[in-house]
C-alpha positions in Angstrom: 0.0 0.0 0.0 1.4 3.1 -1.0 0.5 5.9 2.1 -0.2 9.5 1.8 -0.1 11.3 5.3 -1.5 14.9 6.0 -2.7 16.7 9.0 -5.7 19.2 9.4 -5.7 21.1 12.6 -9.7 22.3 13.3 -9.4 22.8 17.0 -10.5 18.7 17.6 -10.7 18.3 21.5 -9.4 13.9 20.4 -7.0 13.7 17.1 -9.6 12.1 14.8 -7.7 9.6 11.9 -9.5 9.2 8.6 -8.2 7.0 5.6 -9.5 8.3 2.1 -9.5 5.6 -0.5 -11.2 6.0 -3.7 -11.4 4.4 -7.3 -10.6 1.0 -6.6 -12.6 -0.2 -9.7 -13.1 -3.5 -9.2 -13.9 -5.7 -11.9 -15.4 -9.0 -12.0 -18.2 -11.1 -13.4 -19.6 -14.2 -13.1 -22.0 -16.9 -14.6 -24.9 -14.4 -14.2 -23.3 -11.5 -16.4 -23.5 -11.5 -20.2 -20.4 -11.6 -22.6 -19.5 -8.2 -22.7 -19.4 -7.7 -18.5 -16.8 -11.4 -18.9 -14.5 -8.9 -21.8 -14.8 -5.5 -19.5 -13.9 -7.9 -16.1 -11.1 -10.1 -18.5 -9.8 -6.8 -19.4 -10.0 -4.5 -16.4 -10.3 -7.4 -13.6 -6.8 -8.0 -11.3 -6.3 -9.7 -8.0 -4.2 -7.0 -6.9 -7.2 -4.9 -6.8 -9.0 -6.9 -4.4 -5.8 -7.3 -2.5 -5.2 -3.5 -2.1 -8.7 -3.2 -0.9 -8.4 -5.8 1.8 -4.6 -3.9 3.0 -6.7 -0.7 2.9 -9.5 -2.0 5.1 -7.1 -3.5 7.1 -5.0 -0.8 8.0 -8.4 1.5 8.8 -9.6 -1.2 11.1 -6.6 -1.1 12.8 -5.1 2.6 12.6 -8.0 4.9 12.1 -11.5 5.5 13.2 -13.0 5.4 9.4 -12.6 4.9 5.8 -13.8 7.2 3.5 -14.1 5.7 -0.2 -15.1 8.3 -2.6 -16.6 6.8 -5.6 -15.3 3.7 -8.4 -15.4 1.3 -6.0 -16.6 -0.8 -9.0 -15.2 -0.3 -12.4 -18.9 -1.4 -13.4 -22.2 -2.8 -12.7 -22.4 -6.5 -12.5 -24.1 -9.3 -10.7 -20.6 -10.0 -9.1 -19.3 -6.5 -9.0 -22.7 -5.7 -7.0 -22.3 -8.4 -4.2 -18.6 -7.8 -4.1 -19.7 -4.1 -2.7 -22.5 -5.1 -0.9 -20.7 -6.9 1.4 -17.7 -4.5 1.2 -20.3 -1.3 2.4 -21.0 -3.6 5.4 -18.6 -2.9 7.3 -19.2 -0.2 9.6 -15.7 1.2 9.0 -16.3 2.3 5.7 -18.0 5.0 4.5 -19.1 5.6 1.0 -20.2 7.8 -2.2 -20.8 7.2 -5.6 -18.7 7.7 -8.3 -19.7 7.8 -12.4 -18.3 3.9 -12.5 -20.6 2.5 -9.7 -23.5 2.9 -12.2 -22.0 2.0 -15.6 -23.3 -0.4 -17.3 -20.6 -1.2 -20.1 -17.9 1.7 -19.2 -18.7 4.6 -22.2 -21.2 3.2 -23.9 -24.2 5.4 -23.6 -24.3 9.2 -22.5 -24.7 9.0 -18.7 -27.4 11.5 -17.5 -30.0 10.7 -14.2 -32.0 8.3 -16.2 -29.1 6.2 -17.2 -27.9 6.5 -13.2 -31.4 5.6 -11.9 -31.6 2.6 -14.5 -28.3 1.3 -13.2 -29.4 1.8 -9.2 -32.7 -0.3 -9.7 -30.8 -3.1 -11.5 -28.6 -3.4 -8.4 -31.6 -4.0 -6.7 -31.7 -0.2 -5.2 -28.3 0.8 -5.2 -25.5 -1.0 -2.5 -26.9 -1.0 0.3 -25.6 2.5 1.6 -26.8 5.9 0.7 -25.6 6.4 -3.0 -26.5 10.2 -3.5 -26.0 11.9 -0.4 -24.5 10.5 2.6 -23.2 11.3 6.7 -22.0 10.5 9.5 -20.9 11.6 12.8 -17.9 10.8 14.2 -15.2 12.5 16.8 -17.1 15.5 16.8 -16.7 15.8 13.0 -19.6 15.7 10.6 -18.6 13.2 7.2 -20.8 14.5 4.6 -20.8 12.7 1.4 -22.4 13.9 -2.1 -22.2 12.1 -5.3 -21.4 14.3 -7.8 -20.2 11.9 -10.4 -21.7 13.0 -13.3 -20.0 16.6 -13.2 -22.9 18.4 -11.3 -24.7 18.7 -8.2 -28.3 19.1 -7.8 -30.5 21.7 -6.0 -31.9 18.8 -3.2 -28.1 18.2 -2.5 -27.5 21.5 -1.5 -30.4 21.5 0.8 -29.4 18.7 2.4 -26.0 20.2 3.0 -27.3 23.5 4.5 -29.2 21.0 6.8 -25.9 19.1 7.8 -24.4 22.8 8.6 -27.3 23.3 10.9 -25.9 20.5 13.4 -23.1 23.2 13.8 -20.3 20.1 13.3 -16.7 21.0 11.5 -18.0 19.1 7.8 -15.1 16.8 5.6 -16.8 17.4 2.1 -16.4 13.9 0.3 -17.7 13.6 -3.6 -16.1 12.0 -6.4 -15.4 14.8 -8.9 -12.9 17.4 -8.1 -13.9 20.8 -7.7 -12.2 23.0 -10.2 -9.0 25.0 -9.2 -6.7 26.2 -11.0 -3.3 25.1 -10.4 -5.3 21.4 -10.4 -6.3 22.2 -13.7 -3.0 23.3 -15.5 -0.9 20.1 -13.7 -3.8 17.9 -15.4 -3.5 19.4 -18.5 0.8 19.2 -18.6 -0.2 15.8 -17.3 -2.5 14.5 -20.1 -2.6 17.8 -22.6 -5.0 15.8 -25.0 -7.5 14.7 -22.3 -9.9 17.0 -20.5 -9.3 17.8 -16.6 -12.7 15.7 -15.3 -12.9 19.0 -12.9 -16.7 20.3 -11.7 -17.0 23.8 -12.6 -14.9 25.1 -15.1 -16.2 28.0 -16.8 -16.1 28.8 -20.1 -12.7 30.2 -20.9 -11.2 26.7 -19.4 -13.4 24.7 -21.2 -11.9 25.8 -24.8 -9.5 23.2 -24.9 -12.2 20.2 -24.4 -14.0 18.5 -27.5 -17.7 19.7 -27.7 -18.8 16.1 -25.9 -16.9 16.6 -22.9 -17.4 20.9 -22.9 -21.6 19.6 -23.0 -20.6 16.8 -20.3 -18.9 19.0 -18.3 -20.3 22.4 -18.3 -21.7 23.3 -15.3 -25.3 23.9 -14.8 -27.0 26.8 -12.0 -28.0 24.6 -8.9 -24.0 23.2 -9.3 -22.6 26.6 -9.6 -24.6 27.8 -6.1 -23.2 24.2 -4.5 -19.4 25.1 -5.4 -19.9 28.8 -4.1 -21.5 27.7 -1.0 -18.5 25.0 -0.8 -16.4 27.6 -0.7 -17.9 30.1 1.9 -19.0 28.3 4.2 -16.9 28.0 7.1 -17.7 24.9 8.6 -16.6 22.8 5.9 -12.9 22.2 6.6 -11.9 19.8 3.7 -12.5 18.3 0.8 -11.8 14.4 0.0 -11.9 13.5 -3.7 -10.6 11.4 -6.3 -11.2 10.3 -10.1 -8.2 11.6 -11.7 -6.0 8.8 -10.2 -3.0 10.8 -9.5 -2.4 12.9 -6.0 -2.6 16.5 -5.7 -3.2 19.3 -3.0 -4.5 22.8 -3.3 -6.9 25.1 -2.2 -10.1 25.9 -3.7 -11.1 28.6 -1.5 -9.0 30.4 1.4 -8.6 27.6 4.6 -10.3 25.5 2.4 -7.8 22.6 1.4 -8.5 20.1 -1.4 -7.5 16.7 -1.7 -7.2 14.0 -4.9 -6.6 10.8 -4.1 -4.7 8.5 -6.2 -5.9 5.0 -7.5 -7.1 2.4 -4.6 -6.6 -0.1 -7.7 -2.6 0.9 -7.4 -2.6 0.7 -3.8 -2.7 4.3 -3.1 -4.6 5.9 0.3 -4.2 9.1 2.0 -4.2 8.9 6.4 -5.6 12.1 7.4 -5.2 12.9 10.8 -7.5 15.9 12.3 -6.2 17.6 15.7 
């Protein structure tokens, strides 16, 4: 396992220890999937990303107080890639939000909109088993507040619910799938992969120039997400945000005392120990 360690200092009265894992894309099938699901798990499917999830679970059972997974803990939907996380999300150490691949079908086949999500959480028999859209907890005095966000937007019921968490008065870690878009994120992705988009929510229209008109349409961002990222970033009680789908590491700010943080691959091994004093 390959170990990121930060601190966050919030004024915590006990040092509270979370591990952030995210995309672990796991990818299997069985005799209950059709040909195509058997090619995607042949192709995508690898012990050692089973193996890193067990070392990550592992090492949150025994070192910290919870495990945050941010989204892609299945590289698809399947019959086996649906138990698989099912009995994952039962353990009371982990908590979870969806990312994009936790409700595709075939990976890229179809434009992904709410219908297509909806579609994907009744044929899992409604969803994992946890909260799939919005999600909390309460732990060490600290409020975990998850939103999926893995289709580049928020929704005006999400930031409801996420004034209502801010009523409890609790320091909030912010936990979605999609990085928020900031701009020293957004120039390392591009030197990274110049041909590819940056997968950031938010960018406006000047930074959406270099994107081809199907990911500037997938990614433009619409009202009710534009009044969730400006809340985000003014409201005081949120202390962090936990994220992931790029599969690399980085830190920045997206707003002043407001620190950002992409996760690399679970599927490499990769998780981030953050410890809050």
């Amino acid at each position: 396992m390959q170990l990121v360690k930060n601190e966050l200092h919030i004024g915590l009265e006990k040092p509270l220890k979370l591990l952030h894992v995210t995309d672990s894309h796991i990818a299997l099938a069985d005799e209950r999937d059709d040909e195509r699901k058997h090619a995607l798990a042949k192709r995508m499917g690898s012990p050692d990303k089973e193996r890193y999830w067990a070392e990550q679970l592992a090492y949150a059972e025994q070192n910290c107080d919870l495990l945050v997974h941010t989204g892609d803990l299945m590289d698809f939907v399947s019959h086996a890639n649906v138990d698989w996380a099912r009995k994952a999300l039962k353990n009371e150490k982990v908590f979870f939000i969806a990312g994009n691949h936790d409700y595709s079908q075939y990976v890229g086949e179809a434009w992904e909109d709410e219908a297509y999500r909806m579609n994907s959480y009744m044929q899992m028999g409604y969803g994992l088993g946890v909260p799939m859209f919005f999600n909390n907890r309460v732990i060490g005095g600290v409020n975990i507040v998850g939103i999926d966000n893995s289709y580049y937007r928020f929704a005006s019921w999400q930031l409801w619910r996420l004034k209502k968490e801010v009523e409890k008065g609790l320091p909030i870690v912010l936990a979605f799938h999609d990085p928020l878009f900031e701009e020293s994120l957004y120039h390392y992705h591009l030197e990274r992969l110049p041909h590819e988009p940056t997968y950031l929510v938010g960018c406006d229209e000047e930074h959406l120039l270099p994107y081809n008109e199907f990911r500037a349409v997938q990614q433009r961002p619409d009202e009710p997400t534009l009044a969730m990222i400006d809340y985000i970033k003014n409201e005081p009680l949120i202390t962090v945000i936990l994220t992931g789908h790029l599969h690399f590491n980085f830190e920045s700010s997206v707003a002043e005392n407001l620190p950002q943080f992409v996760t690399g691959g679970g599927y490499e091994g990769v998780a981030r120990e953050i410890t809050i004093h």
